[in-house]
MINUMAR-787138 format. One line per field, with one value per residue (C-alpha): residue in three letters; residue number from 1; x, y, z. Coordinates in nm, 4 decimals. Layout:
rest = ALA_...
nr = NUM_...
c1 = X_...
c2 = Y_...
c3 = Z_...
END
This chain:
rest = UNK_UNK_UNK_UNK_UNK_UNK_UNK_UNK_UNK_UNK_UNK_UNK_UNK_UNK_UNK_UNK_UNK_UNK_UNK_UNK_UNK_UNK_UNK_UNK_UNK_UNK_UNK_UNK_UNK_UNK_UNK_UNK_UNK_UNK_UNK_UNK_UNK_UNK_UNK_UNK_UNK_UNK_UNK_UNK_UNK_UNK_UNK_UNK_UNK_UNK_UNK_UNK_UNK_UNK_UNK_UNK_UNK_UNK_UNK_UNK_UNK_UNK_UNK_UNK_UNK_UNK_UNK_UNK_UNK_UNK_UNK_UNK_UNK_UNK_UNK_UNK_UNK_UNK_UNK_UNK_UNK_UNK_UNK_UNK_UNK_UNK_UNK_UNK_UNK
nr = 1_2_3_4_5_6_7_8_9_10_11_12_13_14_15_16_17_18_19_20_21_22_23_24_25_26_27_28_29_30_31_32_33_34_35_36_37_38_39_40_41_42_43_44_45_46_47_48_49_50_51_52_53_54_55_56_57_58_59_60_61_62_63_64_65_66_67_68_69_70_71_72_73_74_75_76_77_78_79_80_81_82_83_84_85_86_87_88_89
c1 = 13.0311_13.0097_12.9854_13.2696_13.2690_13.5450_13.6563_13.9616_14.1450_14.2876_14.6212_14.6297_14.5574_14.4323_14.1876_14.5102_14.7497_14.4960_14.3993_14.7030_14.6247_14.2192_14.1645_14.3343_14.2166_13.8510_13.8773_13.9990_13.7082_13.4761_13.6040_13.5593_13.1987_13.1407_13.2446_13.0579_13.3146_13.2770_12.9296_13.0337_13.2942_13.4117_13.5182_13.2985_13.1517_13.4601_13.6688_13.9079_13.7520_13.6585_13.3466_13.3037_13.1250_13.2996_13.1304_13.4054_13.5333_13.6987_13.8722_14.2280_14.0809_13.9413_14.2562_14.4589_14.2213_14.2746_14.6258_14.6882_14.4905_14.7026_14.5610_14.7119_15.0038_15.1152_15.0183_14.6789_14.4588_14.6783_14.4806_14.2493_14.0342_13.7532_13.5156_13.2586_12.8830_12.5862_12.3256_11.9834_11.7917
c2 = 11.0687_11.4228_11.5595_11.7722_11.9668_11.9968_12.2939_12.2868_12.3668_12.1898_12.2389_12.4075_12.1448_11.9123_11.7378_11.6480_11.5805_11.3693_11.1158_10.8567_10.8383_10.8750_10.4835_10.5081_10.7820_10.6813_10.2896_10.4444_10.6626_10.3845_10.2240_10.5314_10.5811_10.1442_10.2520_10.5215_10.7974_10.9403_11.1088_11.2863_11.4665_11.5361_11.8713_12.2202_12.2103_12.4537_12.1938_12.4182_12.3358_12.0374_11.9466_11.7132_11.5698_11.3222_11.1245_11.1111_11.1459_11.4931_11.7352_11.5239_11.2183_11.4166_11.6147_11.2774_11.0345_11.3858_11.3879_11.0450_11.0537_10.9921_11.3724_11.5510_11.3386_11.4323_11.7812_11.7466_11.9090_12.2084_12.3503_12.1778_12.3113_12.1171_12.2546_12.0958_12.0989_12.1111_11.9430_12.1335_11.9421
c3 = 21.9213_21.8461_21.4612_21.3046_20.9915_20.7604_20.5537_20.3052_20.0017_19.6937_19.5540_19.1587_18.9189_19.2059_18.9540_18.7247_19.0063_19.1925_18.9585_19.0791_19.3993_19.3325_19.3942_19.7783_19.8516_19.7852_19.8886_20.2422_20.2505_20.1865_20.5102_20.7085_20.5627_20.6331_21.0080_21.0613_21.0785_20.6991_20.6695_20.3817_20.1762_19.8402_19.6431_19.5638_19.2366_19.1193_19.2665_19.4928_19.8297_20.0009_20.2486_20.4920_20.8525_21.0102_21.3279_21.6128_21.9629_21.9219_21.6994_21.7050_21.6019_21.2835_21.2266_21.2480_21.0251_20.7396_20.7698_20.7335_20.3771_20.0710_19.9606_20.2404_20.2300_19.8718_19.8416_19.6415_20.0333_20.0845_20.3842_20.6203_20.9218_21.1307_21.3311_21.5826_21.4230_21.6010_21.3649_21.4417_21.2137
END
């Protein structure tokens, strides 16, 4: 498994418009994170970007588990981009 960063951005008002489909969105990430995929993620502090290392085989598989997510699905992650990440340390 190799490490992969992820970079993206929230839609305006995400913190409003995300609060119906916060519970999914986070319960599915709890899975990912129980399997080993999920490292981390969650929003900047000013809450227009998101952050996150997945563990997986390649770039697809990362780009597919995102775009399945209830967030990308209705508009709350407007732009996503992942990156392989060498972890130095």
């Amino acid at each position: 498994m190799e490490k992969f960063i992820v970079w993206g951005k929230y839609c305006k008002d995400a913190i409003i418009k995300r609060e119906k489909f916060r519970n999914d969105h986070l319960n599915r990430l709890l899975k990912l994170k129980e399997q080993n995929i999920l490292v981390t993620l969650g929003p900047t502090k000013c809450t227009r970007y998101l952050f996150g290392i997945f563990n997986a085989e390649n770039e697809k598989d990362v780009r597919e588990l995102l775009e399945k997510d209830i967030y990308w699905e209705k508009g709350i992650w407007i732009s996503l981009e992942v990156y392989p990440w060498i972890q130095a340390l």
